[in-house]
N, C-alpha and C positions, 0 to 999 in steps of 0.2 A: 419504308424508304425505297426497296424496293422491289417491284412486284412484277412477277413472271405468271401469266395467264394461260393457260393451252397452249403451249408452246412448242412448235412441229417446222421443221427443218426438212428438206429434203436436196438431195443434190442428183440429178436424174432421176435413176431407179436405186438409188442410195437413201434409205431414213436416216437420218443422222441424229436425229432429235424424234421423240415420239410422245405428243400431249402432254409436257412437262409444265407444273404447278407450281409454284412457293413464293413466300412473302419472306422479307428479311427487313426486322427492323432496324431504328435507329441503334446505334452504340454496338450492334454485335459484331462478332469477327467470327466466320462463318467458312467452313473447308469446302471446297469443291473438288470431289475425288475421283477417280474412275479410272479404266482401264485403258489403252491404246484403240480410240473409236470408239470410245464413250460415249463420244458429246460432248467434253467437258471444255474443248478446244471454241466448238461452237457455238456455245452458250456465253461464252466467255466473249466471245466475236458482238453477238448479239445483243449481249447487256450493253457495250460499249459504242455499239450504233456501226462498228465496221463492216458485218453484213444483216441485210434483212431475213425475217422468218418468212416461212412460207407460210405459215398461219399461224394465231395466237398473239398477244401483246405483251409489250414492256413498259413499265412506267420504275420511272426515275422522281422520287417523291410528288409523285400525282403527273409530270410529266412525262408523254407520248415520247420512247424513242425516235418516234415515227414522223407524227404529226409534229409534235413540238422538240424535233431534234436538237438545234440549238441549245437551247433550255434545259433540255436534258443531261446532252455531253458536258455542256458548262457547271455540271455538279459534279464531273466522272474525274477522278484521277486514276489514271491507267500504266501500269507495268507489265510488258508485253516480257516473255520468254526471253525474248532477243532484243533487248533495247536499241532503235539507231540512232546514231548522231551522226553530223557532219565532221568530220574526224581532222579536219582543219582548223575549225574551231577550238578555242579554251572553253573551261567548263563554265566558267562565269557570263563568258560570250553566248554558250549555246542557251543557259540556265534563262540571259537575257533574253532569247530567242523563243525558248519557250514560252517565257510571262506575255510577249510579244502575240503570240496566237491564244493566249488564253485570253488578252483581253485585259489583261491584268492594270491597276495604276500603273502609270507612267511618271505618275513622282518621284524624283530622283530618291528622297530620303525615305519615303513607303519603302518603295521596292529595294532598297538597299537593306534596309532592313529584315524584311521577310525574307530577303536572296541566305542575309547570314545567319536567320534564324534554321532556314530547313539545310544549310549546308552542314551548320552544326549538329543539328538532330541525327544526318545520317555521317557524317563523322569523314569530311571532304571538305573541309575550310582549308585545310591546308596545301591542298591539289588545283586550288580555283584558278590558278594563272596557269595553269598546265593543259598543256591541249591534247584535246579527246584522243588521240589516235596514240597518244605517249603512256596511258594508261593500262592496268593491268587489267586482269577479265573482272576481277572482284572493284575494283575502284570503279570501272564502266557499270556495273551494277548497282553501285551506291548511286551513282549519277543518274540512273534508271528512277531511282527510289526516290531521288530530291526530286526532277521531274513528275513524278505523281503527285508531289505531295504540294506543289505548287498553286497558289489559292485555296489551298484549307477547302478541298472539296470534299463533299454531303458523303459520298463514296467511294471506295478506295480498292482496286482492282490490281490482286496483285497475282502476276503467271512468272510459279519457282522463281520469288523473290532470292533466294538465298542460296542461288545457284554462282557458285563460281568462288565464294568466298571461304575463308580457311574458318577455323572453328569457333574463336575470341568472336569474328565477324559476324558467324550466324546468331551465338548467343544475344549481341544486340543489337541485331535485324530481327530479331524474336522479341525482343523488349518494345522495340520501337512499333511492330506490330500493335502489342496489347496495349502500347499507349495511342496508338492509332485508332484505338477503338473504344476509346473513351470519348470522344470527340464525335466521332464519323463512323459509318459503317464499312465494314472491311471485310471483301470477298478474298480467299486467297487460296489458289492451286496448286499443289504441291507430288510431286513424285514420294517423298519422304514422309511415311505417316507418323511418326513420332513426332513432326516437325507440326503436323497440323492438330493433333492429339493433345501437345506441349501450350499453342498460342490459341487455339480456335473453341469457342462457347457451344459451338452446333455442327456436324457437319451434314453434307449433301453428297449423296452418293447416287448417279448416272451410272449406269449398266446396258450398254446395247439402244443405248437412245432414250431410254425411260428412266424415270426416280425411283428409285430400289429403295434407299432408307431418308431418312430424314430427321435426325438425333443429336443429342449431346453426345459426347463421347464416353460419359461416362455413361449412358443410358444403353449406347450400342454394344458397350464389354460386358453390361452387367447381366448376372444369372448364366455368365458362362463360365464361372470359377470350374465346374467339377470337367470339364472338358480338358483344363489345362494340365500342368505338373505339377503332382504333388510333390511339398517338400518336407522330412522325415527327420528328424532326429533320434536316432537309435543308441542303446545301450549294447555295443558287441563290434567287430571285425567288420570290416567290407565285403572281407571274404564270404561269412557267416552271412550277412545280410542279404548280399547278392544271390547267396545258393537258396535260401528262405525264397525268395522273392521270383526267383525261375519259375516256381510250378505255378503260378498266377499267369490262365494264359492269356486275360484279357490287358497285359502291361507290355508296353510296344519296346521298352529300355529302360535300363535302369543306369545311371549314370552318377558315381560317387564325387563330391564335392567338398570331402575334406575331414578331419578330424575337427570336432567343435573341442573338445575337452577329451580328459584322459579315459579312452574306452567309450566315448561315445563319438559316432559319426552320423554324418547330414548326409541324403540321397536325395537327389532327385530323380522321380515317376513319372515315366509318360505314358500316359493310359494307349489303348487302343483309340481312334476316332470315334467317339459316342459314349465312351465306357466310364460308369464312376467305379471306381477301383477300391476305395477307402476302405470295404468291410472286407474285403482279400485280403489286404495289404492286414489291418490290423490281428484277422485268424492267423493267417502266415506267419508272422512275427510272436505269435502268441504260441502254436506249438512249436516252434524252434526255440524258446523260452530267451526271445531278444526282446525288452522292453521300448515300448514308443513311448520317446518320453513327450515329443510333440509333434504337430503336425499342422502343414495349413498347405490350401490350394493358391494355385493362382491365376488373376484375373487371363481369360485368353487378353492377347493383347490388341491392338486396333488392327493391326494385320492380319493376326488369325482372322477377325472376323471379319475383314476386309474379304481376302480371298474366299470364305464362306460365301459371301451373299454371289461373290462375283465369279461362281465355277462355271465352268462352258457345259454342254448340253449334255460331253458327253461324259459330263463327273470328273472330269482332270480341273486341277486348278488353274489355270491362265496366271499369265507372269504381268506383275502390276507396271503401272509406267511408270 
């Protein structure tokens, strides 16, 4: 659906983009991630026909952004960071506005109908007589989101959809995602990686202008269990457990998490960075005669291994956008 070939950007003596690759079919929902000058901004531009690549092509199922723009953008439903409207308008009025440039029937009862179908999916039938400028940040949001979704387009581009909205809101702007992508393919950018971890089947990770990963989520966490923190259940004191667990010098903390049961308690281990700890942890506890009654790792999470692929040159981690 669709397809990004050599794909290179440049802005002066700025690369913004550097030979970037990938196909995305039909039905998926798909993260695009990255740091502050990633790319991800521009790529985002690019799929959408806003600006041209310097080299490399886009196609929009088999359609040329390029050569066959029309064609192309008339499959795109697009949600930009900052949605605008005419702020004079009611939503119903601008909604009309939009089916207006898409082209859309002009049958009164079509479009009347598809206006209440997507007003209701994103949960704004009730704000339609109210004009754009009377709205809160999270409501101009939704109206962001019925706009994309207008004409039941091929692909669905969405930049920090769930930006602005309280918590009830994002839960089904997350739903409406995955049912988004039952239908249509759906690109979506996100600051918040739980958020694209939570709705997204693949993600695309852009580092410095190039493609660094290209995975499911669960593919990208997995085989990193022994890096994360381990979790402990012990027979004995906090006290007693903590002092055991000092002369281990590759454990960065040791942080207690409660009494599970009478005389036993849970820790959490945070190894040193590279270090698997488990056969320490379990000698240690075994001469101070604390019994383990269980134990289990945990997956690093999409962050960990987010900031992982994406450290700066000179081993510090860079702060995500």
């Amino acid at each position: 659906m669709v397809e990004v070939t050599n794909l290179s950007k440049s802005y002066g003596d700025k690369l913004a983009l550097d030979d970037v690759s990938f196909f995305i079919g039909s039905g998926q929902v798909v993260g695009l991630l990255g740091l502050n000058g990633a790319g991800k901004s521009t790529t985002m531009n690019i799929l959408t026909g806003y600006i041209s690549a310097s080299e490399g092509q886009v196609k929009i199922d088999g359609h040329d952004i390029l050569s066959e723009g029309n064609k192309a953008k008339g499959l795109i439903g697009y949600l930009p960071e900052q949605p605008s409207f005419y702020p004079e308008m009611r939503v119903d009025e601008h909604l009309h506005f939009i089916c207006d440039l898409k082209g859309l029937s002009k049958n009164k009862n079509e479009r009347k109908a598809h206006l209440e179908e997507i007003c209701e999916r994103v949960g704004i039938s009730h704000v339609r007589r109210r004009m754009v400028r009377n709205l809160s940040k999270g409501y101009r949001q939704r109206v962001g989101f019925a706009q994309a979704l207008l004409g039941y387009p091929k692909v669905i581009i969405l930049d920090e959809p769930t930006a602005g909205l309280d918590p009830s809101q994002i839960i089904e702007i997350r739903k409406l995602i995955k049912e988004c992508g039952k239908t249509s393919t759906v690109i979506v950018s996100s600051h918040i990686l739980f958020e694209v971890g939570t709705v997204c089947d693949r993600i695309i990770v852009l580092h410095e202008g190039r493609l660094i990963a290209d995975d499911t989520p669960e593919n990208l966490t997995a085989g990193t269990e022994t890096l994360g923190n381990l979790f402990v259940e012990i027979k004995g004191s906090h006290t007693k457990v903590k002092e055991a667990l000092s002369s281990i010098p590759n454990i960065a903390q040791v942080n207690p998490l409660g009494q599970v049961q009478e005389s036993v308690v849970e820790v959490a281990i945070s190894p040193k960075e590279g270090c698997d700890v488990r056969e320490d942890v379990f000698r240690a506890l075994a001469q101070h005669d604390l019994p383990l009654l269980s134990s289990r790792s945990a997956n690093a999470s999409l962050e960990d291994v987010f900031l992982r692929m994406t450290r700066s040159n000179n081993g510090e981690e860079v702060k995500a956008e």
